[in-house]
N, C-alpha and C positions, 0 to 999 in steps of 0.2 A: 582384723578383718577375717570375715572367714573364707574355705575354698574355693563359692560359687564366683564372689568377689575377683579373688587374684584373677581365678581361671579369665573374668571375662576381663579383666586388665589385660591380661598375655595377647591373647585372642586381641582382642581393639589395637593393642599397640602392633600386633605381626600384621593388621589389614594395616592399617598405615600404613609403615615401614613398604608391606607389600604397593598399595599405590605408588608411592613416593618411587620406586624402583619404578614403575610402569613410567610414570610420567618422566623421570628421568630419563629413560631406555627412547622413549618417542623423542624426546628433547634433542638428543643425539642421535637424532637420523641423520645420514649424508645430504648433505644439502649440496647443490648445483653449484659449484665453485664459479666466484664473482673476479675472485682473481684471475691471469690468465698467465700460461707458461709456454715459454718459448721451442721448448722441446726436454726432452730428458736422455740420457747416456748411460746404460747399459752394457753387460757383456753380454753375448751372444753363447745359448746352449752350445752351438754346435761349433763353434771354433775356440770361444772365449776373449774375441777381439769386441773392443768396444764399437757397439752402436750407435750411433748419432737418431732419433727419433726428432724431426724437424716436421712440426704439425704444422708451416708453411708451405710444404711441399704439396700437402695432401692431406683434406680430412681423414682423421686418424679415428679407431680403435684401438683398444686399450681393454685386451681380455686376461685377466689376472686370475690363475687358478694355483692350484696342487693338484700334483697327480694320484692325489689318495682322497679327494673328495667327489662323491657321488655325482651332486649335484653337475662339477666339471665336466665329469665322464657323460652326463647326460646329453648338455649342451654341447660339448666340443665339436660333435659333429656338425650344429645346426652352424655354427660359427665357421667353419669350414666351409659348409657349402654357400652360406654367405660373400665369403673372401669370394669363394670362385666367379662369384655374378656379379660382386663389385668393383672387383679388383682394380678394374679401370680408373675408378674415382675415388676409392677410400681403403685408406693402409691399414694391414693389419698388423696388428702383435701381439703374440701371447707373451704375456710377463710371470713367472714363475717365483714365487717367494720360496727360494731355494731354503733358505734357515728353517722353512718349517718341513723342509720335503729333501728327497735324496736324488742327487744329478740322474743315477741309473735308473730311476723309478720316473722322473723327469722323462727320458732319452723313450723311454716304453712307450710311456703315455702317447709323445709327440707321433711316435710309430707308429702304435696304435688305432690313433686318428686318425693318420694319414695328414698331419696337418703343413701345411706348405707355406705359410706365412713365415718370418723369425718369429725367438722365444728365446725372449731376455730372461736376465736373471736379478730380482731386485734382493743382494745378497743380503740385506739386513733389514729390508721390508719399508725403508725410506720414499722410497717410489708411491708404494701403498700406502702409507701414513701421508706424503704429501696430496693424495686425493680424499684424504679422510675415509680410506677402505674400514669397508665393517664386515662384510663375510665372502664369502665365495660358491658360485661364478659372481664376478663382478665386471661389467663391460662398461666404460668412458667414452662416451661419443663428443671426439674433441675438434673445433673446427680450424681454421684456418690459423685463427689468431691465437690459439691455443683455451678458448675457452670452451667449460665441458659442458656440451647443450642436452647433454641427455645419459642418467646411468642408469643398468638392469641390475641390480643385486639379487644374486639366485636363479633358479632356473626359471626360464619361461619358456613359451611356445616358440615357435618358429615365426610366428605371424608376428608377434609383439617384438621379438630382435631386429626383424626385417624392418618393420616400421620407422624405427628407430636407425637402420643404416641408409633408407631412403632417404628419411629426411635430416640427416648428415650430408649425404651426395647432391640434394639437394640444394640445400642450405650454408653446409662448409666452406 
């Protein structure tokens, strides 16, 4: 065969291959977990004592960051002043995947922000994997019975996260 040949083989089989990867990649979007969990147990940044998260107590939030991701530093504030307006009805927590990030870079961050909620530490990314995490900010609006009625992967507005802890407070 000659060059013009191979070349368009190469080329047809990298579109493929290339779809195939697209449809895969959508395939594995997070999807809204149908199971539901009773709570999870965590240490705590700031002492290292185990926290008990009992999503009976309170509709929960479930804000999983680094403190070396943009995206986090964006939202943390909008997440913050969230807490502040909901706090009444619906818990917050920041969940830190410590394995990919460093506790003093953590302790900054929380400074930083000013953030007054806890912020656990999911020391080997267990936490994350059991919601089927895929990037970062990622927020779990979980209700009462521990099921997640709503997640935001990445940054959004203020109006879209709110929406989202309303009808948690609501709902939960």
């Amino acid at each position: 065969m000659n060059k013009k040949i191979w070349s368009g083989i190469i080329i047809g089989l990298a579109l493929v291959a290339c779809i195939l990867i697209i449809i895969n990649n959508s395939a594995e979007e997070p999807k809204l977990s149908s199971s539901s969990f009773n709570g999870i147990t965590l240490n705590s940044l700031k002492d290292s004592k185990a926290v008990d998260v009992n999503y009976a107590d309170k509709p929960t939030v479930l804000s999983f960051f680094t403190s070396w991701c943009t995206y986090c530093n964006r939202d943390a504030p909008k997440v913050v002043e969230l807490h502040e307006k909901y706090k009444n009805k619906v818990n917050v927590f920041g969940v830190n995947l410590i394995d990919r990030d460093q506790r003093k870079e953590v302790s900054k961050y929380v400074e930083r922000h000013e953030i007054p909620y806890p912020v656990l530490l999911d020391t080997n990314g267990d936490v994350f994997r059991q919601y089927n995490g895929r990037g970062f900010p990622t927020l779990y609006f979980i209700d009462r019975k521990g099921q997640v009625i709503d997640v935001i992967i990445g940054s959004s507005e203020l109006d879209t996260i709110e929406e989202a802890f309303n009808k948690l407070a609501k709902n939960g």
